[in-house]
N, C-alpha and C positions, 0 to 999 in steps of 0.2 A: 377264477375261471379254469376249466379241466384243460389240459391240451394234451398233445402231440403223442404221438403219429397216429398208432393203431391200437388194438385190443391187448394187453402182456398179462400176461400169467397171474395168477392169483397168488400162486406162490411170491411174484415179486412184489405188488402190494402189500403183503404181511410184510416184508423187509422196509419197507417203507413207512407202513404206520407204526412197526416197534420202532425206528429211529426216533418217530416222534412221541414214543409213550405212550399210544393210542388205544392199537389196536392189540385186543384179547384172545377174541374169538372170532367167526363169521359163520353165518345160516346162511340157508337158500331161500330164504326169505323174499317174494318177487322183487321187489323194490332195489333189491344187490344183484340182479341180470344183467344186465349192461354191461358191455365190454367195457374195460375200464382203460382210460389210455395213460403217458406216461408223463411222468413230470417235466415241468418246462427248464429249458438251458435258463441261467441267468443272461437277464437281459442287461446293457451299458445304457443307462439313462444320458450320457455325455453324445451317443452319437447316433440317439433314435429321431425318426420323426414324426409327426403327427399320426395318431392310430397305428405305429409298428409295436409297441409293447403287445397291442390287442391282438394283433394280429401274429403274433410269435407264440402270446401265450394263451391265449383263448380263438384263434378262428378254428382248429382244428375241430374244436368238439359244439362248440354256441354257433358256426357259422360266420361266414364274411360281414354277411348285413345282421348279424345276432337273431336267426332265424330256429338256432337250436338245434337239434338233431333227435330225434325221437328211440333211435334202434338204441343208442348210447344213453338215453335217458336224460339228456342237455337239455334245458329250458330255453325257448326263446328268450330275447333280453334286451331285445331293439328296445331304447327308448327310454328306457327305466331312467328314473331321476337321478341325477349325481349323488346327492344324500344317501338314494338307497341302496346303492351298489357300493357305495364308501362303506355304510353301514353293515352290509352282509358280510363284505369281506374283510370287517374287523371282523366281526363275530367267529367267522375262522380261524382268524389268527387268535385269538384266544381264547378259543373251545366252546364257543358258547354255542357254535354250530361245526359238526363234523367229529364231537366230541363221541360220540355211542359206536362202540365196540362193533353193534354188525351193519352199520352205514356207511361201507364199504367207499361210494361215489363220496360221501361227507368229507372220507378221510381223507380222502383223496383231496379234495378242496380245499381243506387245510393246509394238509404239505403245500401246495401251490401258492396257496396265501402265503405262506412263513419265506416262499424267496421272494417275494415283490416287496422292495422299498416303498415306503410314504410319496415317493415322484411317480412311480410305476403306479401306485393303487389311484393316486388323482389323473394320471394319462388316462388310464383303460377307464376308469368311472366319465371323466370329461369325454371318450369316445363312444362309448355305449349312452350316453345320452341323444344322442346326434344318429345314431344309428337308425333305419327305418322303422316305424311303429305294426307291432301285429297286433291282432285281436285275435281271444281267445274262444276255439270253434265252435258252433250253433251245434248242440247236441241235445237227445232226449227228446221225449212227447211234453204232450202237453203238459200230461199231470205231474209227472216230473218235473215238469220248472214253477209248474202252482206252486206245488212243496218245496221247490227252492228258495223261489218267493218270497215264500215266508219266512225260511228258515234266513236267508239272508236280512232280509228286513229287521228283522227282531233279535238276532245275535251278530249282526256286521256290518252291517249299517253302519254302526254309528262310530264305529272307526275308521272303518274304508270307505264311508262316503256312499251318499246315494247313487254317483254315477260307478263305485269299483276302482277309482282312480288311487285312494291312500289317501295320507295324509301327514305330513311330517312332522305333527303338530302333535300326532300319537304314534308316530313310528309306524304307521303301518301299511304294507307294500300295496304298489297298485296291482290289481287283476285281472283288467279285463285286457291287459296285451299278455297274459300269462296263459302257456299251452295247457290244456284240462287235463293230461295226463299227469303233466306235473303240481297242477294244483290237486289232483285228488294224493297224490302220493306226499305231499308235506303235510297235509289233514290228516293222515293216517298216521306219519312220523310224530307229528304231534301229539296227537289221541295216543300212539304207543308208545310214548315216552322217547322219543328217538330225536329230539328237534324241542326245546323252549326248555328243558326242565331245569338248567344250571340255576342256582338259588338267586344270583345277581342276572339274571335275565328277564327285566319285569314285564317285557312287553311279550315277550315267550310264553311264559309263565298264564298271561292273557289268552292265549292261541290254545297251550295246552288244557286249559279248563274250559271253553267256548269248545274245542275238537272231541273230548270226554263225554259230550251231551250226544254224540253226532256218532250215529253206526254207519254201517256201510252203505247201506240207502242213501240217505239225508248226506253222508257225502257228494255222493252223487247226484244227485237232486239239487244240494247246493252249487257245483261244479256246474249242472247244465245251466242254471239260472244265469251261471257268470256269463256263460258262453251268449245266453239270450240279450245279458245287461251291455257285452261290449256290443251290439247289433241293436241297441237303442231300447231295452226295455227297460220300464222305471220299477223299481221295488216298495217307493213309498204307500203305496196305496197298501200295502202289504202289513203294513206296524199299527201294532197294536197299541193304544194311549193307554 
């Protein structure tokens, strides 16, 4: 989870992904706007109490109720299952995400991950389950979510489920409480090699070749569709036999 306090320097960030071997170079690439904020103090598992890991090292930037923060580029996170937020933030900790040189926020999420103990990562996954559920927002016209539609039906389906929810069964996250800002910009991390490509990442590796078919339209297109699927609409009618 990102935290505390405010926006710091870019220059301090490089100091921070060389410690961890990371970080090369960086663009201005839109996706690296965000003010980035700073690493969390180590927390005492001996004398926290329910939801204060969360709340030390993640409410600054995901919000109180994991509602997220949009200027900072935070995703919502109300809600997500224990598995998958266990699951992600392994993946930080050992590079399978946060690992690419100009994803600046990624690297950021790593460092983060690498102070939390195994008690710290099951508190904050145990609290961010229990946190309130959002849905991700009603955006686009019509034809826009026809195309989404389809496009979800026929390449997403059938991992994430016809209602968007995931599926732990194929590792893969739920959607329809994910903000569309940030579900179009991991589609695009994806598609641009920035997010799945470590060779030991098989369900990555999934996302990067399904994101590779999908230009900047049909991202979008597919991002509205979500927004329509968390507000009840169905995609099967959509797939093709």
């Amino acid at each position: 989870m990102y935290i505390h306090l405010t926006a710091i320097r870019l220059s301090f960030l490089f100091a921070v992904a060389t410690g961890c071997l990371l970080l090369t170079n960086c663009s201005d690439n839109v996706v690296n706007k965000a003010p980035v904020p700073e690493l969390p103090a180590p927390v005492d598992m001996a004398t926290v109490k329910p939801g204060e890991v969360y709340q030390k090292v993640c409410t600054a930037c995901h919000g109180a109720n994991g509602e997220g923060n949009p200027l900072i580029q935070s995703p919502a996170i109300g809600a997500l299952p224990k598995w998958y937020v266990k699951e992600q933030i392994e993946k930080f900790r050992t590079g399978l995400r946060g690992g690419h040189p100009e994803d600046t926020l990624g690297i950021l999420m790593r460092s983060i991950s690498l102070n939390l103990t195994p008690e710290q990562i099951d508190e904050v996954a145990w609290f961010v389950e229990k946190l309130p559920e959002g849905k991700t927002q009603r955006h686009g016209d019509t034809a826009s979510i026809d195309r989404g539609r389809y496009i979800f039906a026929n390449e997403c389906m059938e991992c994430h489920r016809y209602n968007g929810r995931g599926e732990i069964v194929f590792h893969s996250a739920p959607l329809v409480t994910l903000d569309r800002d940030y579900l179009v910009r991991q589609l695009k991390k994806y598609r641009d090699g920035w997010r799945g490509t470590a060779g030991n990442d098989m369900y990555g590796q999934k996302m990067v070749n399904v994101s590779q078919r999908l230009n900047d339209q049909k991202i979008e297109d597919v991002v509205n569709f979500i927004g329509a699927l968390a507000h009840g609409d169905d995609p099967r009618p959509a797939m093709e036999f």
